[in-house]
N, C-alpha and C positions, 0 to 999 in steps of 0.2 A: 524164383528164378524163371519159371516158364513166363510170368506175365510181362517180364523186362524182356524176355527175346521177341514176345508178341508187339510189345508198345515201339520196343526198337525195331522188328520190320515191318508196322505200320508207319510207325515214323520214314523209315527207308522209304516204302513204296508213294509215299505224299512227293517226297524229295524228286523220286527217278520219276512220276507225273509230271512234278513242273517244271522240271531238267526241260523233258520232251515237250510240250508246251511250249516252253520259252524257244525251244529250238526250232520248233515248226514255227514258230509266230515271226520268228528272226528271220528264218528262211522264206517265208513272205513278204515280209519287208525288202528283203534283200532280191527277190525275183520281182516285186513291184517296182524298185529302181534299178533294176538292168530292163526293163519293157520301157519303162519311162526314156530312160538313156537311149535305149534306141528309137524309140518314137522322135525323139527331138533331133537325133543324127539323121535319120532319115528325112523326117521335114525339112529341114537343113540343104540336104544333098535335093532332095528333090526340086527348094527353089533357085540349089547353085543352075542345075540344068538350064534354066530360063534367062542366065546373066548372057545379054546382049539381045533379047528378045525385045524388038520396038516397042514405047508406051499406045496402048490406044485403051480411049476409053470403053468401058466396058466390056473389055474383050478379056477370052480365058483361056488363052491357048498360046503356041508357040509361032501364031501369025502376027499377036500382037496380044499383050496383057496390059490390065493396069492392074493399083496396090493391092487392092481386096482380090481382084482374082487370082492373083500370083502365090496368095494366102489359103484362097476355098482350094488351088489344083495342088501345094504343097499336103496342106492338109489331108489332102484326098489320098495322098500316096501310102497313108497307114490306117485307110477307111475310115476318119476322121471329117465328118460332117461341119461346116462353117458356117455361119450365115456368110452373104452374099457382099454385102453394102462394108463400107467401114462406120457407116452410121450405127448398124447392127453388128460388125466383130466387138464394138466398142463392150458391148453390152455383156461381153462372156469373160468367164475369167476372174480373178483375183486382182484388184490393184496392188502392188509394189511398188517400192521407188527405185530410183535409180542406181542406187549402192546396189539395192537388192537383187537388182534384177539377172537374168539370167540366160544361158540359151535359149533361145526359144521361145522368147517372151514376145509379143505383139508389143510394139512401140507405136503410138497414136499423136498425132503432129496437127495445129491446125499452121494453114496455109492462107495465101490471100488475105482478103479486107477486114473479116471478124479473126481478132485475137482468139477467139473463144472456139469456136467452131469445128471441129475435128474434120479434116478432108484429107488425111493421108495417113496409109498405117505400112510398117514395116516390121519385117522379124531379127529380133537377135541373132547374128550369126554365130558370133564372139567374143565370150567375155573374159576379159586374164585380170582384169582390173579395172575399178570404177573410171578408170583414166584411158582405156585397152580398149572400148567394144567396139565391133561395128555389127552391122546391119543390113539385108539385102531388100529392097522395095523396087518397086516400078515408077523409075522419074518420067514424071511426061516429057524431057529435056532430053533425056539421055536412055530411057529404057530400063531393062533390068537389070543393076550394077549392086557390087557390095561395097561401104563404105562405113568410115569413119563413124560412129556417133559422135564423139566430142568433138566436135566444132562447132562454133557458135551459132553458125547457120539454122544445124538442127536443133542442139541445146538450146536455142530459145523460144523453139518451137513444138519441143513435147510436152501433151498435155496430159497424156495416162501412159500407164505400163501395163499389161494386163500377162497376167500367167493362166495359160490353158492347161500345161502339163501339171 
């Protein structure tokens, strides 16, 4: 009888370890996706600030931004380092597709004469449905606005998705 009370609260104390384990491990989880969630609402908010900010090239501020800078000064707003170029955001990140994709996600477009050629990146602002997102970037046309993804204008012009968070 004594060896069965011993085995049974060794057995208990293995249980009430991986009880707490699994709890702390969950509760990790669960605080690394409320930091992520905000990271992404914040970038977000940061590059609503910019909408109606003229396009100019290579400029990073609110006298005048283009696409990669309106991304390194978002970024920046949750001490988040970017490269500079969209030749170089290209390069960070996760590929996803476009079901997949998600707040926050860099969307990479080429433009002009090469099909192929990546010269404009924009962020997820919105996504409720594959059918639902938009997007805010820096149009050389129009400045810093949020729009639509699905239309065929852009839909036939993205080339990567890329997920930082």
């Amino acid at each position: 009888r004594k060896f069965g009370f011993i085995f049974n609260f060794r057995k208990m104390k293995k249980i009430v370890i991986h009880i707490l384990i699994s709890f702390l491990f969950a509760s990790c989880i669960t605080q690394k996706k409320l930091i992520i969630g905000n990271n992404i609402r914040s970038v977000i908010g940061e590059a609503r600030t910019y909408i109606g900010t003229p396009y100019k090239w290579g400029g990073n501020d609110k006298n005048g931004i283009d696409c990669s800078g309106l991304l390194v000064r978002s970024f920046e707003s949750i001490g988040m380092k970017i490269p500079r170029t969209t030749s170089q955001q290209i390069d960070i990140g996760k590929k996803v597709s476009l079901k997949k994709s998600k707040e926050g996600d860099l969307v990479f477009f080429a433009f002009g004469k090469s099909k192929r050629k990546v010269t404009h990146v924009g962020l997820v602002s919105k996504y409720n449905t594959s059918s639902d997102i938009n997007f805010i970037h820096a149009s050389s046309s129009r400045g810093v606005v949020e729009t639509q993804l699905i239309k065929d204008y852009y839909l036939k012009r993205i080339r990567k998705i890329k997920r930082v968070f």
